[in-house]
N, C-alpha and C positions, 0 to 999 in steps of 0.2 A: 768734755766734748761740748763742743759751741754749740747755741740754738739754730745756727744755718745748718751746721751737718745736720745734726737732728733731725730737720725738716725733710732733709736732705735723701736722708734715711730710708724717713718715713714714706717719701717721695716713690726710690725705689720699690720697697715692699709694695706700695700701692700699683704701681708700676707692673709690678711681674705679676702678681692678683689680675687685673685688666686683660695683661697680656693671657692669662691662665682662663679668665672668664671669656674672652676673645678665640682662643684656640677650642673652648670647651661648644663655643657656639659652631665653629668652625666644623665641630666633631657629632655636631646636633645633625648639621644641616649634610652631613655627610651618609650619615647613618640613614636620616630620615629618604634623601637621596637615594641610596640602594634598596631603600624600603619600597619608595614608589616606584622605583624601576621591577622589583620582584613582582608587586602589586601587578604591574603593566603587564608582565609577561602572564601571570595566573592569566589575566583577564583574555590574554591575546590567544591564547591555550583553548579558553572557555570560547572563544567566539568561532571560532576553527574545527572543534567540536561540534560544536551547534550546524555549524555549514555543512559540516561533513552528514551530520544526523540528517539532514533536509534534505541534504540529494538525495541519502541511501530511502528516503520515503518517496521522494519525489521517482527515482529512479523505478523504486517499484511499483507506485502507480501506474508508471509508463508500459510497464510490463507487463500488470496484472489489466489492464486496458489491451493490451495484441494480445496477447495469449488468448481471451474470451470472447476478441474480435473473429481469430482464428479457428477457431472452435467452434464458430456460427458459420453454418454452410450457406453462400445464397439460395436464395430460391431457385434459379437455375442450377445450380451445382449438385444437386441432387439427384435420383434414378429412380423409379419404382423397380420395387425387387419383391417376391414371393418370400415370405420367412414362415417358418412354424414354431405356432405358439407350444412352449415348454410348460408354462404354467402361469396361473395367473389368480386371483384372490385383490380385495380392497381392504383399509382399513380405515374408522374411524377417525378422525381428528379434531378436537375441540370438542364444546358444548351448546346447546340452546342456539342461538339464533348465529353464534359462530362455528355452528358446525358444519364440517368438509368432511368429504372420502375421498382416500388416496387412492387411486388406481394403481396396480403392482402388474406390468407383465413382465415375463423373460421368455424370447425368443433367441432364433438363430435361422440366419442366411447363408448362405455360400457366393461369397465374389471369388471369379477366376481358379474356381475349384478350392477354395483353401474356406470354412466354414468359420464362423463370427457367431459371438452371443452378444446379445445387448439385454441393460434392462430398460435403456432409455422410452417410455413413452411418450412422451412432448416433448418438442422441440428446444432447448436451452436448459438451463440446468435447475428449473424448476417443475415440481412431481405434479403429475395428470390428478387433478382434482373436478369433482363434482356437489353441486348443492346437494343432492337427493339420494337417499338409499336404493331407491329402485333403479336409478340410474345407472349405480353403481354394478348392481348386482348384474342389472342386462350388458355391460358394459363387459364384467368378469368372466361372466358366466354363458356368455351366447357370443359379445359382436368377437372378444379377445379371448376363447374358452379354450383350455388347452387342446393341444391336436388341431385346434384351426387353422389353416393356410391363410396369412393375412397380408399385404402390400404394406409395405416399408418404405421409407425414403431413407436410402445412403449413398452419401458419399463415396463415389468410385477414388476421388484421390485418397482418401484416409475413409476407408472401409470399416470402419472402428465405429465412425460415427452414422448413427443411423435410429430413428425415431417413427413411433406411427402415429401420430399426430402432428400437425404440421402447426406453426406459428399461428396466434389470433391475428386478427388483422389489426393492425397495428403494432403489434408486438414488436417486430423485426424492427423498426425504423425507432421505436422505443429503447431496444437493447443498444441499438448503434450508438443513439444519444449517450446512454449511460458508457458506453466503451470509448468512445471519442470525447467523453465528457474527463474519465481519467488519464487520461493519455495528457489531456491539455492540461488541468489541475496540476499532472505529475512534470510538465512539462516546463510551466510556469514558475514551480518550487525548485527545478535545476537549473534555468535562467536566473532567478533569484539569486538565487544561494552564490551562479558564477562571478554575478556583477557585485555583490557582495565582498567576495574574497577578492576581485580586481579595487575595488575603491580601498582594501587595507591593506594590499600593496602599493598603488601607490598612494599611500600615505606613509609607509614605512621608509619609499625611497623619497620622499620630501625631505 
């Protein structure tokens, strides 16, 4: 065999090697290709989740904001009504210079003939507290003593609700802030979340 074939030969082998390290990168870039496509989808999965978790928080901010809104009677929406007191007792809360008394009454009204029990004392979904024992005690035991006929505030439309102590001042216009305050918080995280999922569609239709 002559030194051209030879070369010739060797040419080929080298040839199909190339061509073999050529198809192998071919096979790199292939692989790595459905890799970062897989990668893309995990990530697209993970971002779609996340959106979806914001609403479902956001949404119930929005929620647990009216629901608390609606639970608060205004101040006109109320009646005085006559209820007797069933029973009544305070207790301790805390120590030293953090100490409170809970106030505890349970009464009952009659709206439209059909009879209601509440234990609500104050106005919203915080308990009738006092600095002072002796407060408490005349509070339990004389102004809310059981068998006393005492004026209530309820609500004729939702009869259910009803308290003998009425809001501090300030208080109402404080709860609103906090109820109008989650509604918008809860509101803003649904707006969010929307225009979020709008910009990675269309990025998906680019």
């Amino acid at each position: 065999m002559s030194r051209e074939n030879e070369d010739g030969a060797d040419d080929d082998r080298w040839g199909t090697a190339d061509d073999e390290e050529a198809n192998g990168d071919n096979w790199g870039t292939t692989e790595s290709g459905e890799s970062d496509g897989d990668k893309g989808d995990e990530d697209s999965q993970t971002t779609l989740w996340g959106i979806l978790v914001f609403v479902l928080i956001g949404g119930g901010l929005i929620y647990g904001g009216l629901h608390l809104q609606s639970e608060m009677p205004g101040a006109d929406e109320t009646v005085k009504m006559n209820a007797t007191v069933l029973e009544s007792d305070y207790t301790q809360r805390g120590s030293g210079s953090d100490r409170q008394f809970v106030i505890r009454v349970t009464y009952e009204y009659t709206v439209d003939g059909q009879t209601y029990t509440s234990s609500n004392v104050k106005a919203g979904a915080e308990s009738y507290t006092v600095d002072r024992r002796e407060r408490a005690e005349l509070l339990a035991t004389e102004q809310w003593a059981a068998g006393n006929t005492v004026e209530a505030d309820v609500d004729p439309d939702d009869p259910e609700t009803a308290y003998l102590a009425d809001y501090l001042q300030g208080d109402r216009l404080e709860r609103k802030a906090i109820h109008y305050g989650l509604m918008g918080v809860g509101g803003l995280m649904v707006l969010a979340s929307l225009v979020s999922l709008a910009k990675k569609g269309r990025r998906r239709l680019a």
